[in-house]
N, C-alpha and C positions, 0 to 999 in steps of 0.2 A: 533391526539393531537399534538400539538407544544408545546417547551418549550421555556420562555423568555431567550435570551441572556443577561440579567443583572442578575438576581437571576436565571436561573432555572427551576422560575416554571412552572409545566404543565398547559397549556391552552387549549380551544376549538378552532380548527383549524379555527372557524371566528373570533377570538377573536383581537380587533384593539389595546386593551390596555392590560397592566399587573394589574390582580386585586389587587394582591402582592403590586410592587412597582411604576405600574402607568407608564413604559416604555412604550413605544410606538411599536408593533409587525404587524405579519401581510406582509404588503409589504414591510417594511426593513427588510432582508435577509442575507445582507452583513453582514459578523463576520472577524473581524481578531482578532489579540494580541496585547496589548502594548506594546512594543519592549523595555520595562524597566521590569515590570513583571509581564507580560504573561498574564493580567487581559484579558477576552471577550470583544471586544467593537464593536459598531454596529457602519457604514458608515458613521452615523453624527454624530458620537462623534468627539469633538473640543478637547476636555482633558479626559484622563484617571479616569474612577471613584474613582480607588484603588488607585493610588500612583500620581495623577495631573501632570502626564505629557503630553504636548502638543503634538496630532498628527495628519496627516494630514486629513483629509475628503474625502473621494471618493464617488464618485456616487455609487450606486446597481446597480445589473445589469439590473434590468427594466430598465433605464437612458442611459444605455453605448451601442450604437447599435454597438458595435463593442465587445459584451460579449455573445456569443450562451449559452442559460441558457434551451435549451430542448435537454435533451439526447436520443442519437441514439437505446437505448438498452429500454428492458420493466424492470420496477424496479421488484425485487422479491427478500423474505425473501432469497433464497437459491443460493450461486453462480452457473453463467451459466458456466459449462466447454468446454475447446475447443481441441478438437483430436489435435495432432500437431507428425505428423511422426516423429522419431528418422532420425537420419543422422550423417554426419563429417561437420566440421565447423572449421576454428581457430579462436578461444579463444583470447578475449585479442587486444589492442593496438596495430597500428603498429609495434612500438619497442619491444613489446612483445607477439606475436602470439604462442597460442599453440593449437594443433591439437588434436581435443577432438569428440569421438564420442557421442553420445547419444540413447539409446532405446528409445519406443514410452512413450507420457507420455499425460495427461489433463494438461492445464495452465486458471483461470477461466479468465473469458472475462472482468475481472476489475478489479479492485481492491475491496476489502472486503470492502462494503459501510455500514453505520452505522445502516440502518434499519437490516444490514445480521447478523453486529455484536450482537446488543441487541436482535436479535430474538434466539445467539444462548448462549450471556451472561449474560441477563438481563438488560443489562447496557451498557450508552454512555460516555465513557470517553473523547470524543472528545472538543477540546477546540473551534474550527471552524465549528458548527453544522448545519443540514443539513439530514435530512436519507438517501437522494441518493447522499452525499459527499462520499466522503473515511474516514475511520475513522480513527482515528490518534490520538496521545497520547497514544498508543501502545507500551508495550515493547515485545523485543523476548519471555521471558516466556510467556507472555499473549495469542502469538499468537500461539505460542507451543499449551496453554489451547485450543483455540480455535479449532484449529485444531482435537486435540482428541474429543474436546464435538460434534463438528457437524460430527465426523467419527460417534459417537456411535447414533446420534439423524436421518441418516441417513441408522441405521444399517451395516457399516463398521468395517472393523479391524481398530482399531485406529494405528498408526503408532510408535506414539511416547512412550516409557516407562522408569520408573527406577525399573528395576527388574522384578517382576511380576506390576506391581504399573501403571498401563495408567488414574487415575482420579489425575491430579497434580497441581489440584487447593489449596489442602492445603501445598504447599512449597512455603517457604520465597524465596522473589525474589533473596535476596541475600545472598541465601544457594548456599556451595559447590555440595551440592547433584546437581544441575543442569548442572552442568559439566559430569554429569552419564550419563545423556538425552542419547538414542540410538534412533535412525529410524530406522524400519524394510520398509526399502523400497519393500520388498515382499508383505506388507500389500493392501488391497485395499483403504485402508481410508486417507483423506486429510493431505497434507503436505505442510512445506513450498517448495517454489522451490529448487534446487540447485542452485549455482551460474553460473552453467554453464552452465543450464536448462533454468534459466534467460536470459540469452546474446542471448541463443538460437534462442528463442521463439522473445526474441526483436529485431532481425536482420531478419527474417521473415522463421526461419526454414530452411528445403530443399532448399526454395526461395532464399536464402543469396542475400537477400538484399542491395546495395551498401550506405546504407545511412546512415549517422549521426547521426538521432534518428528513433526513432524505427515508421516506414512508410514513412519517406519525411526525404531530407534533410535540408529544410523549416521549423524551429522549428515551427514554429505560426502555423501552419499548425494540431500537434501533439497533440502540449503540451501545458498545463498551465506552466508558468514558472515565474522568477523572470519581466521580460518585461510586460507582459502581464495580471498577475493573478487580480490585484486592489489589493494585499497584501492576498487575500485568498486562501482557496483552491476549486474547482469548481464542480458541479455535475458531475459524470461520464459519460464517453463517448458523449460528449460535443464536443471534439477533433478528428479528422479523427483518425479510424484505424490503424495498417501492415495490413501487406497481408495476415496473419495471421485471422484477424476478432478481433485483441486485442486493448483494448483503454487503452488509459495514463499509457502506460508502460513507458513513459517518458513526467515527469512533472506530475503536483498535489501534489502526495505525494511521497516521496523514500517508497523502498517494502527489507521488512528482507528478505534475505536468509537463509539455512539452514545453510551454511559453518561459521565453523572461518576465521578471517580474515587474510590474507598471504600478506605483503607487495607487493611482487611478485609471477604470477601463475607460475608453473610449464615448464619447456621448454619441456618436454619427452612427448610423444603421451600416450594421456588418454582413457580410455573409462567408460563412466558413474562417474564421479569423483566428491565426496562427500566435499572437502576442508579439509585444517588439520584434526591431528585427535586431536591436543590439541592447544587452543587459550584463549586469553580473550576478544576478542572482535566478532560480527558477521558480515557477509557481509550486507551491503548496498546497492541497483540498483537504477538506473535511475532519480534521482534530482527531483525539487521536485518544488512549487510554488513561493518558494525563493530563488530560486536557479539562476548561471546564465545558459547560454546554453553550457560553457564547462562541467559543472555537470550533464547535462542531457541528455551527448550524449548514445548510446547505450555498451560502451566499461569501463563508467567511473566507479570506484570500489570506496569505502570508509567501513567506519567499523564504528559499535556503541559497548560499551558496552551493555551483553542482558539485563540487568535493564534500559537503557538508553528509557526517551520518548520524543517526537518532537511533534508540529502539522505540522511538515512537514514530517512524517515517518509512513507509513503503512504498509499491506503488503494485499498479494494475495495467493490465496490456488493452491496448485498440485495434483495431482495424476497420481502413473503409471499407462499405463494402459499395459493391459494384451491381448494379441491376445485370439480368440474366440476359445473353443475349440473342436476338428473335432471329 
């Protein structure tokens, strides 16, 4: 099934027209946003439906041979995980390197695409839709939820809890209680990354990587980004690799972390380091389809509040992993 990008509604995946309102689907694909507000609009919208304002027209990506629209990965309901050895790395910017170690841990090979999300939410809250897009219009709580539901649908320890309490779909996003949120990183079930787990993995591990974004230092190469995207965001793994085997760690969409956010990291030698232990905002990775190429590099940090949602803001599941036992 598809759904029309004007209303919504659900279609049959031959379907040319909206029986609803008679839009045109099918092989227009292209979605962005009105950049006044936020309304869905497809490729050959001349004017904004909601609020008439003028914007530009872009090809689809059938049209643009210069837009790869078949992704390198097999789509599936459940994310693919990727081993990624533990090691030492410094952390952080030039100006700001700190030496941080890391245990072994899983990072998945994409970002949470929207078919993984509704197979584990019910539901697409994405404003740029798409099932093998990334999903987006995610806030930190959300992903927090997410995280615990496909621990348990899984059969996992879920990671995340307040108190005895790991089903925390019924808390208001903008409860203090969420400030409670602990990670039992001993758990085996899905987490967000750390921040430092993120830079990791996007620098290419063990491999420490010399380059600017995460596989090449040739953005176009990577990432969808602000240059390049047609104003959307793209199927995954669309973009080369690291050396890792991970795609669009940079560009498509920015990925929560688990941390609060620290204006500056730490200078003291870390190991395994979780980010404050009290903040109001969360970490933010790797820049996004609207982004330019200084936001996307592999080093660049930013913060959202965790109610905060974007269609340029996603994220990606972790898990530690645990050596085999003798």
């Amino acid at each position: 099934m598809i759904n029309c990008i004007k209303c919504a509604t659900e279609l049959p995946d031959n379907a040319k027209f909206c029986f609803n309102c008679g839009y045109p689907v099918g092989s227009i694909k292209v979605c962005r946003s009105c950049p006044e507000c936020g309304a869905a609009l497809s490729a050959l919208d001349r004017y904004c439906s909601r609020c008439g304002k003028a914007v530009m027209v872009v090809k689809s990506n059938n049209d643009n041979p210069f837009i790869k629209t078949d992704s390198a990965v097999q789509s599936s309901t459940l994310p693919k995980m990727i081993s990624i050895a533990g090691g030492e790395f410094l952390m952080g910017g030039a100006q700001a390197n700190c030496p941080v170690t890391l245990s072994n841990f899983m990072l998945s090979e994409t970002p949470v695409t929207q078919k993984q999300y509704i197979f584990v939410m019910g539901q697409n809250p994405s404003k740029l839709q798409g099932e093998d897009k990334p999903v987006e219009m995610v806030n930190w709580c959300e992903a927090i939820i997410f995280c615990n539901l496909l621990s348990s649908l899984q059969g996992f320890t879920p990671c995340y809890s307040v108190g005895s309490i790991t089903d925390l779909r019924t808390l208001d996003f903008a409860s203090p209680v969420w400030k409670r949120i602990i990670c039992n990183f001993n758990a085996n079930g899905y987490r967000l990354p750390t921040e430092a787990e993120w830079e990791y993995a996007a620098r290419g591990g063990k491999n420490c990587d010399p380059y600017k974004f995460a596989g090449s230092s040739d953005i176009s190469q990577v990432a969808w980004y602000g240059e390049n995207s047609d104003i959307t965001t793209h199927v995954v793994a669309t973009k080369k690799p690291n050396t890792l085997g991970l795609y669009d760690m940079c560009g498509n969409v920015m990925e929560w972390c688990w941390d609060y956010f620290a204006n500056e990291l730490p200078q003291q030698k870390q190991q395994n380091p979780h980010g404050p232990q009290i903040g109001n905002m969360h970490v933010k990775r790797g820049g996004s389809w609207l982004d330019d190429d200084p936001q996307c590099t592999v080093f660049f940090r930013s913060g959202s509040a965790p109610a905060g949602k974007s269609s340029s803001l996603g994220f990606r599941v972790c898990r530690t992993e645990f050596s085999p036992e003798i």
